[in-house]
DRENROKE-562241 format. One line per 8 residues: number of its first residue (from 0); their letters; for each residue y negated, x negated, z of C-alpha. Coordinates in pm, 1 decimal. Example, Ala and Ser with C-alpha at 12.3 -4.5 7.8 and 13.67 -1.06 7.14 Angstrom:
2
0) AS) 450.0/-1230.0/780.0; 106.0/-1367.0/714.0
! end
This chain:
544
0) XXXXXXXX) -2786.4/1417.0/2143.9; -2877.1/1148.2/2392.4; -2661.1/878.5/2584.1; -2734.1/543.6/2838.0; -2902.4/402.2/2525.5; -3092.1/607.6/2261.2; -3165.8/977.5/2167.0; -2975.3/1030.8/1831.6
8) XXXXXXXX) -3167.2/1276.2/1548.2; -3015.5/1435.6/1269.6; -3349.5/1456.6/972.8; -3361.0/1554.9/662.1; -3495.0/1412.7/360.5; -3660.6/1735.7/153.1; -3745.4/1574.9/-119.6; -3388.0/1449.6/-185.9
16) XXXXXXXX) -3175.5/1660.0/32.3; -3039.5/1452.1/190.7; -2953.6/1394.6/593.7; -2978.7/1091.8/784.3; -2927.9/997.8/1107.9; -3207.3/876.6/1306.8; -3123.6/668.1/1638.8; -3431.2/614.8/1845.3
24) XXXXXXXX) -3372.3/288.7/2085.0; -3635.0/309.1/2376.8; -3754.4/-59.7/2491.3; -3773.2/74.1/2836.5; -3358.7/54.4/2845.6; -3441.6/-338.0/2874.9; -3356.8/-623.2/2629.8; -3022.4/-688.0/2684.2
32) XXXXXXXX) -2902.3/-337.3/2620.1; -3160.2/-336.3/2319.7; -2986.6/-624.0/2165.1; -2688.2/-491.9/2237.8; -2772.4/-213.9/1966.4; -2958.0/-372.5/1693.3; -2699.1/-666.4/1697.9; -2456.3/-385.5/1583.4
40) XXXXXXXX) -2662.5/-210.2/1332.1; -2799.3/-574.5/1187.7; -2363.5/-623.9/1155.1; -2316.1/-282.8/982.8; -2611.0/-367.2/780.6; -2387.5/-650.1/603.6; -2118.4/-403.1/530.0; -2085.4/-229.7/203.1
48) XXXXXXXX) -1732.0/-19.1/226.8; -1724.1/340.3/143.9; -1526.5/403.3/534.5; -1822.5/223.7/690.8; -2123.6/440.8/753.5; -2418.0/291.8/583.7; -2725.2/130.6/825.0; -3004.2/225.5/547.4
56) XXXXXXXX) -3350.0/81.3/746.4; -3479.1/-48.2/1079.7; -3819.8/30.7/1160.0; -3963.7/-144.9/1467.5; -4227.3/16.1/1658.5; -4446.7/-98.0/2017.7; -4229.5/139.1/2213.5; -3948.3/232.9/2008.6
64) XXXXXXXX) -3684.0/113.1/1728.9; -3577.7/321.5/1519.1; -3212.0/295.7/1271.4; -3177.6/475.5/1015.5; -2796.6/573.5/878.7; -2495.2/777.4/667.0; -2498.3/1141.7/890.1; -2140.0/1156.6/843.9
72) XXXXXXXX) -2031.7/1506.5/854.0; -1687.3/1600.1/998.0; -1499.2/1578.4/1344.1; -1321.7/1267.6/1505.8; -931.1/1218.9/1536.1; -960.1/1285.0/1862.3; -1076.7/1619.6/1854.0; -822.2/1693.8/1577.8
80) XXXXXXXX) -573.9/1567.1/1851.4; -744.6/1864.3/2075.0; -738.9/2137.4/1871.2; -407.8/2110.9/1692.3; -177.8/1879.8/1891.8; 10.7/1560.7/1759.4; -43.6/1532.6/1382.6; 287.8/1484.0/1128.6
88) XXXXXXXX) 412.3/1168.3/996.6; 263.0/1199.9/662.7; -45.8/1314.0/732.2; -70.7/1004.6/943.5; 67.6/771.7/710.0; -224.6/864.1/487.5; -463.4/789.5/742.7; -265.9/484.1/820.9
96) XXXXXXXX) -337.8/326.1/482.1; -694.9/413.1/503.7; -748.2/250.7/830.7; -561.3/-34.3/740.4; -797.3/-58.5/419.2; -1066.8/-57.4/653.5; -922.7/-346.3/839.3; -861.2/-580.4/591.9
104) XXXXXXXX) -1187.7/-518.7/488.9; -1338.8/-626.4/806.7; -1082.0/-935.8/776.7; -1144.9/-1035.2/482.8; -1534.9/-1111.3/548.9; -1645.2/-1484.5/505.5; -1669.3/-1480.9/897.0; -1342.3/-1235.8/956.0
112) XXXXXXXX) -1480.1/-964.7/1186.6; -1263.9/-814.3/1494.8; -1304.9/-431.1/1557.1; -1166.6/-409.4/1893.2; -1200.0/-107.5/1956.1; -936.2/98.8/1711.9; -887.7/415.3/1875.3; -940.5/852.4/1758.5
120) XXXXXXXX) -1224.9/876.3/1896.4; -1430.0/611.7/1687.0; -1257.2/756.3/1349.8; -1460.8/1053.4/1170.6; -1198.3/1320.6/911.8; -1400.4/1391.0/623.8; -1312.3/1739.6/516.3; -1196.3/1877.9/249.3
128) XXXXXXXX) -1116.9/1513.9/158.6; -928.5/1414.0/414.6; -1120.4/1028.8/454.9; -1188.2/838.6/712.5; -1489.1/695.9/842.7; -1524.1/399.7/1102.7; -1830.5/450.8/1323.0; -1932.0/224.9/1625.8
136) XXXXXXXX) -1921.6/-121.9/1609.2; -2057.4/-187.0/1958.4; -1737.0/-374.1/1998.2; -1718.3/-567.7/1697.2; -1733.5/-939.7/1693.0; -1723.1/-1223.1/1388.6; -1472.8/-1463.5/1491.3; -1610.6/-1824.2/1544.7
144) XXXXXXXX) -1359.8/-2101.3/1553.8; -1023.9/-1889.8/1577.6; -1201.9/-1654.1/1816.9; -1384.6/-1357.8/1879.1; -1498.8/-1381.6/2255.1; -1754.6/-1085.2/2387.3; -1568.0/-763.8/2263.0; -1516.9/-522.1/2432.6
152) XXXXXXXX) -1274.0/-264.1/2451.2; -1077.2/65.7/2566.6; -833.9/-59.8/2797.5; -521.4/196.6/2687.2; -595.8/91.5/2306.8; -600.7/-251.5/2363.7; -432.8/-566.2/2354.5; -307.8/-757.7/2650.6
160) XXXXXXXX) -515.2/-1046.8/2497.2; -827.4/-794.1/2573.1; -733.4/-732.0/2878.7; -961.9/-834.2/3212.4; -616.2/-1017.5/3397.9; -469.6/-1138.9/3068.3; -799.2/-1211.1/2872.2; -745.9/-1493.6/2603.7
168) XXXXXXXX) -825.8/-1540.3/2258.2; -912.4/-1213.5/1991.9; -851.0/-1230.5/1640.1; -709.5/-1014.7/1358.3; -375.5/-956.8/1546.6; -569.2/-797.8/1801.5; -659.4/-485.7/1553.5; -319.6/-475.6/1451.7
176) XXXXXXXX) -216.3/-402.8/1812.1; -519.5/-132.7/1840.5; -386.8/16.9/1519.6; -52.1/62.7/1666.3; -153.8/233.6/1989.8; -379.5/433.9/1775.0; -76.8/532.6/1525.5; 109.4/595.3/1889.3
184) XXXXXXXX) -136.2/837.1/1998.8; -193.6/1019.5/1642.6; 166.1/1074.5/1631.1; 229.7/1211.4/2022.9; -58.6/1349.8/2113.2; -45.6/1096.8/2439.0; -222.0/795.1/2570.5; -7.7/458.1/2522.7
192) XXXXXXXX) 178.7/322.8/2794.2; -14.3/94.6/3043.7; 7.1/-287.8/2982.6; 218.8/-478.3/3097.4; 474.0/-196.6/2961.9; 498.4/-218.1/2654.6; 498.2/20.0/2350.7; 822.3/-48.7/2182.0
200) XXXXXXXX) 1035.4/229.4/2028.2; 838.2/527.9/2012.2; 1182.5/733.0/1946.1; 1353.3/631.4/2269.7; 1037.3/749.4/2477.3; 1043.9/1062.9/2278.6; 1403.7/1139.9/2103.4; 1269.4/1486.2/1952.8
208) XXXXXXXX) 964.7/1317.5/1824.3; 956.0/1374.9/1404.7; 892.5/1031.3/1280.4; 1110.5/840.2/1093.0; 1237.1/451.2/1191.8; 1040.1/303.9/987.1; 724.0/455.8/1094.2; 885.2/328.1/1448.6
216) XXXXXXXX) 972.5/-20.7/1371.1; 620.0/-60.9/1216.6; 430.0/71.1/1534.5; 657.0/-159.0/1761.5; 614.7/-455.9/1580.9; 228.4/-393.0/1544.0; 232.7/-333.9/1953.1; 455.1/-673.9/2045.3
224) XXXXXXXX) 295.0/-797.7/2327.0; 302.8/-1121.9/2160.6; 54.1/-1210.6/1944.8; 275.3/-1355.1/1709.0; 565.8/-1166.0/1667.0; 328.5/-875.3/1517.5; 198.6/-825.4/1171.4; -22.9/-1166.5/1113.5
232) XXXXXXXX) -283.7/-1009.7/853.0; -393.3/-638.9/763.9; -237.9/-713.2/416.6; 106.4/-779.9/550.2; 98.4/-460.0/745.5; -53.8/-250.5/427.0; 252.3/-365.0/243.3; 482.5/-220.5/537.1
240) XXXXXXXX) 329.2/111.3/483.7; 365.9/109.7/123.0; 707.7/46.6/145.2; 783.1/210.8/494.3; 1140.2/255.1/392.6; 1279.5/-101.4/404.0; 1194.9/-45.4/740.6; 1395.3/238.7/775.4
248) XXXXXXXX) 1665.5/36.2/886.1; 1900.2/363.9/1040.8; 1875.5/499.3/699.7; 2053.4/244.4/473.5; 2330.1/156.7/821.1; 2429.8/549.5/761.7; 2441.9/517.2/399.9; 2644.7/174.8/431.5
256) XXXXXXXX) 2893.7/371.3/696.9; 3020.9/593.5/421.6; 3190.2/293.5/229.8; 3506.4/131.9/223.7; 3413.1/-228.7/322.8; 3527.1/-272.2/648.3; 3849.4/-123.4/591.1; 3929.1/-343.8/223.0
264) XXXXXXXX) 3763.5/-637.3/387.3; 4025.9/-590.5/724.7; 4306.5/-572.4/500.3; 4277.2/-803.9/305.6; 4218.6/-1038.0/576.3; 4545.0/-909.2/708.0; 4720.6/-990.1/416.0; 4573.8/-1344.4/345.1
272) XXXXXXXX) 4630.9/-1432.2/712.9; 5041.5/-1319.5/705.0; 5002.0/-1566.5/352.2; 4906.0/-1852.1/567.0; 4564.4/-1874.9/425.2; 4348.4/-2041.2/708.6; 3962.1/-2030.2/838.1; 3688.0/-2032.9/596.9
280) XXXXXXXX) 3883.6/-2103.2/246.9; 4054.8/-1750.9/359.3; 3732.4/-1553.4/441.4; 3535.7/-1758.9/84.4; 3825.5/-1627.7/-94.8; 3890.5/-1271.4/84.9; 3469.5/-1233.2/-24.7; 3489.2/-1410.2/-389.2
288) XXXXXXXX) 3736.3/-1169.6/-526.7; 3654.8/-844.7/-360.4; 3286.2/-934.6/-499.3; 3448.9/-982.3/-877.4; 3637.5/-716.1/-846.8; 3367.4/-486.8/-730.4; 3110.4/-574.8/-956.6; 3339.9/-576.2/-1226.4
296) XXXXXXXX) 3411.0/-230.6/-1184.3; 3552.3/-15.7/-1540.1; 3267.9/118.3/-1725.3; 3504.3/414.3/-1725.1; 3488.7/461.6/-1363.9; 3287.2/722.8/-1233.7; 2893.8/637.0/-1176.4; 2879.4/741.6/-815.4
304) XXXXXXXX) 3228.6/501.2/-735.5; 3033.4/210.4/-946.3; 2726.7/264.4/-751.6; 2921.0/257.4/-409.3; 3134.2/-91.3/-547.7; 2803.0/-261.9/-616.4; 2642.4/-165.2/-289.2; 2958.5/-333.6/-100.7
312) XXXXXXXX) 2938.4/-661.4/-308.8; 2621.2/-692.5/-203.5; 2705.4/-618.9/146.0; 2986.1/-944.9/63.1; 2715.8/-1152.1/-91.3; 2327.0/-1037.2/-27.9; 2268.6/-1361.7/-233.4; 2424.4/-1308.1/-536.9
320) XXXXXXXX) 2208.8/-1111.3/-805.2; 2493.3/-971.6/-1014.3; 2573.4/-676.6/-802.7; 2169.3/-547.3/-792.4; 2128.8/-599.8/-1166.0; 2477.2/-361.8/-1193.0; 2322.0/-130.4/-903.0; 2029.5/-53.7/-1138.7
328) XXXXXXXX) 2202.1/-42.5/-1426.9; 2416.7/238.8/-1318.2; 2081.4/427.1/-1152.3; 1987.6/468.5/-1532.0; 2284.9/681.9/-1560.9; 2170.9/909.4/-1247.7; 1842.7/881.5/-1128.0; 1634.1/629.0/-962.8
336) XXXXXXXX) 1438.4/842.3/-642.9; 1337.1/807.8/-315.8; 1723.6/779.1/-176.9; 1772.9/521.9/-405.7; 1465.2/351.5/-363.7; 1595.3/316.7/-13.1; 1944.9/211.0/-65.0; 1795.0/-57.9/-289.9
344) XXXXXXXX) 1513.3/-181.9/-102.2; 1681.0/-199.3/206.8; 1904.3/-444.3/-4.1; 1685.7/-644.0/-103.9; 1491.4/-726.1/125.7; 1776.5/-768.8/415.8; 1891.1/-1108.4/172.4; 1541.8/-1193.5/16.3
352) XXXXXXXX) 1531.8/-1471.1/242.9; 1867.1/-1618.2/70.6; 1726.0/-1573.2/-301.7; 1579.1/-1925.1/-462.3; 1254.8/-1753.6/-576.9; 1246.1/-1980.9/-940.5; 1614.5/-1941.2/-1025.3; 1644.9/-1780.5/-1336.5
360) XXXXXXXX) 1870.0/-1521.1/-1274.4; 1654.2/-1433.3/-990.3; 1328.3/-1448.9/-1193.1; 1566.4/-1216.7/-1465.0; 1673.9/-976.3/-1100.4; 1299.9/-933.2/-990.0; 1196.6/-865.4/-1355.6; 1429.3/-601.6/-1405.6
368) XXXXXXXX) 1330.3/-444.9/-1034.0; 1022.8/-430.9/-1100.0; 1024.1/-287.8/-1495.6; 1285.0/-18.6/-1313.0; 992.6/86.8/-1050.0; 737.2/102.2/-1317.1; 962.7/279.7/-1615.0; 1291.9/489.6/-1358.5
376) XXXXXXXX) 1147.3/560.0/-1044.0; 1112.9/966.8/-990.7; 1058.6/945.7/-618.0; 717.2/1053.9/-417.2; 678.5/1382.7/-693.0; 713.8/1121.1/-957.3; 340.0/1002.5/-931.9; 165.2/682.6/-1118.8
384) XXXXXXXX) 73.1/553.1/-769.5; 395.5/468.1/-607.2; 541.9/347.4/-962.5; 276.7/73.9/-976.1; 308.3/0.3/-609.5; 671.8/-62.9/-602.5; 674.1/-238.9/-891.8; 362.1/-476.7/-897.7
392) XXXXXXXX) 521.7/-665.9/-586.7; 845.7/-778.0/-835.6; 652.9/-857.8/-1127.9; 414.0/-1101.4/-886.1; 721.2/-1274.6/-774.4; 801.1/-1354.3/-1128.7; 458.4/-1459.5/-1226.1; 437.5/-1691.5/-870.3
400) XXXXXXXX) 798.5/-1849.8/-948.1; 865.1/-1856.0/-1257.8; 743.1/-2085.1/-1568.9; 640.2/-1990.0/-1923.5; 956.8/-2081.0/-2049.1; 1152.5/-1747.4/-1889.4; 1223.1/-1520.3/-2179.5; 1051.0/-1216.7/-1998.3
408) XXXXXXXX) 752.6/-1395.7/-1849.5; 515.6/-1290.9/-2065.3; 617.0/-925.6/-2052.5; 625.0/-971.8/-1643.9; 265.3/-1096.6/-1623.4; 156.6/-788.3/-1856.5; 321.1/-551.8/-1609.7; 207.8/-728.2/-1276.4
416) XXXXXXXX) -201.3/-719.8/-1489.3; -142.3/-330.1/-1551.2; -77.9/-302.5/-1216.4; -282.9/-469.9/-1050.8; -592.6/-341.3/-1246.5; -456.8/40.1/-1153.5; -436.4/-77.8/-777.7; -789.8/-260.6/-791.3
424) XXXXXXXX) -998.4/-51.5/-998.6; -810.8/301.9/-1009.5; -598.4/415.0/-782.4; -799.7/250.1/-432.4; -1103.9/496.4/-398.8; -1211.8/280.8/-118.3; -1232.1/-62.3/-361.0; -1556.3/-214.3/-383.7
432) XXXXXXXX) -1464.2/-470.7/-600.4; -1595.8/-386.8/-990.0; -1377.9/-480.4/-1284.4; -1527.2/-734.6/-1483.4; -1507.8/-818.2/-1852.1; -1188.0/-1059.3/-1842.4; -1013.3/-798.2/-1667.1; -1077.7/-512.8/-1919.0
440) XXXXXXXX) -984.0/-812.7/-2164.9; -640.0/-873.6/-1947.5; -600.7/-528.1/-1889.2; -611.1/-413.5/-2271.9; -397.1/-708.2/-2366.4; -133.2/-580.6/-2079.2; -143.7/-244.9/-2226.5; -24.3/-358.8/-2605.2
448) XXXXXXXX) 264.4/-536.5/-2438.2; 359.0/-283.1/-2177.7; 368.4/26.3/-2409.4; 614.7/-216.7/-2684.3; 813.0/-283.6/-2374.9; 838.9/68.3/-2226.7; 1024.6/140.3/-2516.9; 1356.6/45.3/-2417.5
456) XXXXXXXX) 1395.2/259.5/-2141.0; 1615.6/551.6/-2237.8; 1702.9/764.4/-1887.2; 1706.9/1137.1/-1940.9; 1307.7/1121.5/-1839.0; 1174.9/827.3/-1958.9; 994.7/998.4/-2227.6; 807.2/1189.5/-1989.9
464) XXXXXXXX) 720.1/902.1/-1750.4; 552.4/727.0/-2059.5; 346.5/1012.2/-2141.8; 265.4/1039.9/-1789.6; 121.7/700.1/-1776.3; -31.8/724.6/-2125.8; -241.6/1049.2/-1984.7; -305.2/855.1/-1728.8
472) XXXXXXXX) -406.9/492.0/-1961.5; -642.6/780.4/-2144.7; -821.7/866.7/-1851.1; -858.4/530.0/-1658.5; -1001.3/435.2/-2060.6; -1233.2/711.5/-2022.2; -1381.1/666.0/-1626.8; -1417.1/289.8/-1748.1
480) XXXXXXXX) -1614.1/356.5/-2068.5; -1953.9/314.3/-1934.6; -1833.1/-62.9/-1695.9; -1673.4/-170.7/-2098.9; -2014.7/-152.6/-2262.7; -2194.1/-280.2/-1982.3; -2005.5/-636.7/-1926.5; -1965.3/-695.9/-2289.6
488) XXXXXXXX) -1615.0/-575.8/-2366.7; -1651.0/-528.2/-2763.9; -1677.5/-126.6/-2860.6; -1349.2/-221.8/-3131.8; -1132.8/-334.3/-2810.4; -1150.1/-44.8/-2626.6; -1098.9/179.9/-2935.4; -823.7/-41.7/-3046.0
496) XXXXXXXX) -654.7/44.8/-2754.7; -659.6/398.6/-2773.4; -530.3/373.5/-3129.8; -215.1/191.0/-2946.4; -158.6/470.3/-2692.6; -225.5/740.4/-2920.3; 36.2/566.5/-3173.8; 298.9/542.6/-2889.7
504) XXXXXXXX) 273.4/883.1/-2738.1; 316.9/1024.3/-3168.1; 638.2/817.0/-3173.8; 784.6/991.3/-2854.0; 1103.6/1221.6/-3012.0; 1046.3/1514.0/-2744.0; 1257.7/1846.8/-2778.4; 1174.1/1979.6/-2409.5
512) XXXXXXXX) 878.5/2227.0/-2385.8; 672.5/2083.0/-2099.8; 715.6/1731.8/-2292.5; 602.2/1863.8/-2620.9; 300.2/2018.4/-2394.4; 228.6/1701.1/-2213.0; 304.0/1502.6/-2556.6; 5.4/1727.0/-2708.1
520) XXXXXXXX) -187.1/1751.3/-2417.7; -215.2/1327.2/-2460.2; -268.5/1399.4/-2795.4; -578.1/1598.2/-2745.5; -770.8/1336.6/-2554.0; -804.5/1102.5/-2847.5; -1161.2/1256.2/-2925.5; -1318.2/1322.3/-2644.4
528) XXXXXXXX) -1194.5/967.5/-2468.9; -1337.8/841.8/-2815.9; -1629.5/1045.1/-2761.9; -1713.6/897.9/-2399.3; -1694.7/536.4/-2544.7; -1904.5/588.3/-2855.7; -2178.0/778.5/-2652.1; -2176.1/481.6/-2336.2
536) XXXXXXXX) -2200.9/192.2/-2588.1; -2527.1/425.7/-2773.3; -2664.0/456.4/-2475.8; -2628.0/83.6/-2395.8; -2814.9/35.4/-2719.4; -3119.8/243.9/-2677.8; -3176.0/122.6/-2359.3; -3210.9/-203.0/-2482.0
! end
């Protein structure tokens, strides 16, 4: 094809098979214009991020320069938006995450660099795979001094900040608005509002639209006019959509209209009034003991009653961590999914901003969140991913606040190093960042500690979530093999390790036929996980 600028080729490499993309920039389109192209394909030349298409070569001739790239195969958002309409919630979460990935990518350079020009059109859909690639950078500026001035942009997308009548300073907030408008359009199959209107609730402009509020709340708070009452990084943002239900805000206000707090709290009230109880020693003592009493609910009281008591103390007292160590407690007794996932994290997160971070019974409330996550939670089809990603944020909190001296410390930093190693090096497919040989160190150390730990969980299915993420240990051992012999790890730590899961998974007492099957599936992968890791460290050897 051809545009205003170049002719664009597709070639093929026969030797390797391989196509390229060959853009041809004529010198007669004058220098500006020329400038204009190679200073994007000299940016895209720093890149290297697997949803960036790559620029391979530049070859300058007397007439003609040519730029060599990644063909990337596929169709753009947009013309998925064509051909089948507005796209579901999930399927644009996914590519949500991605994008965002993308962004903080692009943020995170030592010169932060500002898209500007998030939109369907300049997103490619990878199929079968369902990734996303980023293409034209035309746009793209690094930021210099708090600023990125000469972007460009496409005026429905964009921030007022972009805008010719409103122009003012770029910087990362400006993507997050361009990410919202591009969520906007993904989900309704329309154009964004025109500025100065703005966004806001997606829901109100279209009440039989299928998203939840939390998907809502994020896109509005992405599109505030404001610069600062949006999402200030791509990493706070990323953490909304990994935990899109705290924002879910309708969700938990019908679950908290099925209790029995206003009417207890009324009457009481009532009654302590006609005692001549007065002002704030009445309400302090109306709240201390209907808290007590609540969270000190019989143990021979029904689970879903206890459950309901501790959700209304904390509705009494956000700040007080008895009730949420109770809550979880009795979730051991039923089950620990997405709806109570919800319930929870709606909780917690309402009253975080009351909770004195390095108080020990705090440090003991996030510790116990987060080993809950990691050992209880069935929700999302029970997966390894959203285990680790609900978790890792409680364990951090622990590690950030707390000292040495907290009895469960230790056991907390283990967790948080498990995790964080799956996010980094496992479960991101986009990472670029390569695990080095203190982090195989860390990470085998975390292992020994976790799997002693994990033993004290005893729901109805913790047996099977440890095998689960022993499989799971067993293969991230085995796709690692050949990065452990070549930064050094010894060949004895990484078989030491397997001897630990393999012992742990042999101790699991399983009676149910699909654990007994996944208990001798794990079982099974001791020799050829061995294998792998004897033949990577012999051919480490003979190639030296």
């Amino acid at each position: 094809g051809s545009g205003g600028t170049s002719t664009v080729y597709l070639a093929m490499n026969p030797k390797l098979n391989q196509q390229w993309v060959i853009k041809e920039i004529s010198h007669s389109i004058g220098k500006i214009d020329r400038d204009r192209v190679l200073r994007e394909a000299r940016l895209m030349m720093e890149f290297d991020y697997p949803a960036i298409p790559r620029i391979v070569d530049i070859h300058e001739r007397e007439d003609s320069t040519y730029i060599i790239m990644d063909y990337i195969s596929g169709q753009s958002l947009n013309d998925v938006l064509k051909k089948k309409g507005p796209q579901p919630q999930m399927t644009v979460l996914e590519w949500a995450k991605q994008l965002c990935a993308v962004m903080e990518y692009l943020h995170s350079q030592p010169k932060p660099v500002i898209y500007h020009d998030f939109k369907p059109g300049n997103l490619i859909l990878k199929e079968p795979e369902n990734n996303l690639k980023l293409i034209d950078f035309g746009e793209a500026r690094k930021m210099e001094n708090g600023d990125a001035p000469g972007g460009g942009c496409t005026s429905r997308y964009a921030a007022p900040e972009q805008q010719r009548d409103t122009r003012g300073k770029t910087d990362q907030r400006t993507d997050i608005y361009c990410f919202g408008t591009t969520l906007y359009r993904l989900l309704t199959g329309k154009l964004p509002p025109e500025l100065p209107e703005p966004v806001g609730s997606v829901k109100k402009r279209m009440p039989n639209l299928q998203i939840s509020n939390g998907m809502d709340n994020i896109i509005a708070k992405c599109t505030q006019l404001d610069p600062a009452k949006r999402f200030q990084s791509a990493e706070e943002l990323r953490k909304a959509l990994e935990h899109i239900e705290i924002w879910d805000t309708d969700y938990i206000r019908k679950q908290m209209s099925k209790l029995r707090l206003c009417s207890v709290s009324f009457a009481l009230s009532v009654l302590l009034l006609a005692g001549g109880i007065g002002g704030n020693r009445m309400a302090d003592f109306t709240n201390s003991k209907t808290y007590s009493s609540l969270v000190n609910t019989a143990s021979d009281v029904g689970v879903e009653e206890r459950i309901q008591n501790y959700i209304e103390a904390i509705q009494l007292d956000g700040s007080n961590p008895k009730a949420y160590m109770k809550l979880l407690e009795a979730y051991t007794e039923t089950s620990f999914g997405d709806e109570e996932s919800q319930i929870f994290a709606n909780l917690y997160n309402k009253n975080r901003p009351f909770f004195k971070m390095d108080d020990p019974d705090i440090l003991e409330l996030n510790y116990q969140t987060g080993s809950s996550y990691f050992n209880m939670y069935s929700g999302e089809s029970g997966s390894l991913r959203p285990r680790l990603q609900k978790s890792m944020s409680y364990f951090e909190y622990v590690v950030e606040n707390g000292d040495e001296s907290y009895e469960n410390y230790s056991i907390a930093s283990s967790y948080f190093q498990l995790c964080k190693f799956f996010t980094d090096y496992v479960l991101n497919v986009n990472s670029t960042l390569e695990p080095t040989v203190e982090s195989y160190q860390e990470m085998f150390g975390a292992v020994e500690s976790c799997l002693m730990d994990m033993q004290s969980y005893v729901s109805g299915d913790a047996a099977s979530i440890r095998l689960m993420l022993c499989e799971n240990l067993m293969d991230m051992i085995s796709s690692n093999a050949r990065g452990f012999a070549q930064t050094g790890v010894k060949q004895r730590d990484a078989m030491d390790t397997i001897d630990k899961i393999q012992e742990a998974v042999s101790k699991e007492a399983v009676t149910q036929e699909g654990n007994i099957e996944q208990q001798e599936r794990v079982l099974a992968m001791r020799s050829v996980v061995e294998k792998k890791v004897t033949d990577e460290y012999a051919n480490l050897e003979r190639g030296n």
